[in-house]
C-alpha positions, 0 to 999 in steps of 0.5 A: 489822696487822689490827684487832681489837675485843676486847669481845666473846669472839667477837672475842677468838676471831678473835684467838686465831687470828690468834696461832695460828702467831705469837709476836707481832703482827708479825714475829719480837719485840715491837713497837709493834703488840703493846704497843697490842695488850695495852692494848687488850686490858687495856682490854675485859678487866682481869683478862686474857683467859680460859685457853680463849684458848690463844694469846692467853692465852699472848701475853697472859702474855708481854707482861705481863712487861714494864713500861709502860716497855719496852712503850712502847719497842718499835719500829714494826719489828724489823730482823733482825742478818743483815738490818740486815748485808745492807741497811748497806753499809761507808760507803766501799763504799756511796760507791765504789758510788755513784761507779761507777753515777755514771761508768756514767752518763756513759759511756752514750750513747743514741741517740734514734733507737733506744733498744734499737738496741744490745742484742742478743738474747744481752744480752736472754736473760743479762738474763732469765737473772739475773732469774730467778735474783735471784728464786729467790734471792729466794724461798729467801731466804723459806723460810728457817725461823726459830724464836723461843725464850724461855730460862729461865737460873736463877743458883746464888743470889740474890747472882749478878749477872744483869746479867753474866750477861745480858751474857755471853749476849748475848755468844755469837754465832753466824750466825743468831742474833737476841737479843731481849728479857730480864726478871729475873723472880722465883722464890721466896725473893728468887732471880730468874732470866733470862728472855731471847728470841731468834730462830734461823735453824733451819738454822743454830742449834741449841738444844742448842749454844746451852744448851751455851755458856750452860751454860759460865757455869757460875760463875754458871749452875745451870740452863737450861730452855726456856720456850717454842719457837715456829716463825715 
């Protein structure tokens, strides 16, 4: 992560564009980083920084919501659900992977003499070939577009229990959708509404079908309003 000395406004302009294109100082939810982030930040400037910081302004407020608890909670790293998916294998596959490499091991014979004496030319080209095709997998895999969304979910009245409701939220699931962060904040009259992230793959989730679901707990759901939308 770049560093950042925030007692000056010029430095806080440096970060100002830094967040220009981010929700966050790293990835696509708050980590550690934002949390030291703001405390630096609070530090050089108590009352916040100044509104002509638009982004920084705009994260500033965000982080704000949250305790000094949950802050301190972040982690390091956010691991994506389709990435933690990809990256945890089922244990017994993982273990019967581990058991097949084990016997191709043993199977090769090298000879010392000449270690490439057996691989002919078309192995040569159909490894080159698999290469090349792992890599641009590997660079569609980077164009992936993502989009972080920060929803405001508004209860029929101040009674409706948004602890249910936040679990029926995060029950809807769909491929490319990340469920992040949440807050009860205050709207007037003793009313909270839920305020609650989440990060979508853009191809594959809609915004209005998410609304659409969420809209369904019409029990306990009067309206839902998008707070903010940010590409990542």
């Amino acid at each position: 992560m770049a560093q950042f000395d925030f007692s000056t406004p010029q430095a806080i302009g440096k970060f100002n564009g830094f967040l220009s294109d981010k929700s966050y100082a790293k990835g696509y939810l708050p980590t550690s980083d934002d949390a030291k982030l703001f405390a630096e930040v609070t530090q050089h400037n108590p009352s916040g920084p100044e509104k002509k910081f638009a982004h920084v302004y705009r994260w500033y407020q965000h982080i704000k919501t949250f305790s000094d608890e949950e802050r301190s909670s972040w982690p390091a790293e956010v691991v994506l659900a389709e990435q933690q998916t990809a990256a945890a294998p089922a244990p017994a596959a993982a273990k019967a992977e581990e058991k097949k490499e084990e016997k191709k091991e043993e199977d090769v014979d090298f000879d010392d003499d000449d270690l490439f004496g057996g691989v002919s030319e078309e192995e040569l080209a159909a490894e080159k070939q698999k290469r090349e095709a792992d890599k641009k997998k590997h660079k569609k895999a980077e164009e992936i577009q993502r989009s972080n969304i920060i929803l405001d979910v508004k209860p029929w009245e101040d009674t409706t229990d948004l602890n249910k409701l936040e679990e029926l939220v995060r029950g809807i699931t769909m491929e490319g959708l990340t469920w992040g962060p949440s807050k009860q904040v205050e709207v007037a009259y003793g009313i909270k509404k839920l305020q609650i992230s989440c990060v979508v793959v853009d191809d594959l989730v809609y915004t209005e079908d998410l609304e659409e679901q969420i809209q369904a707990f019409d029990e306990y759901v009067q309206s839902i309003d998008i707070a903010a939308f940010t590409k990542v």
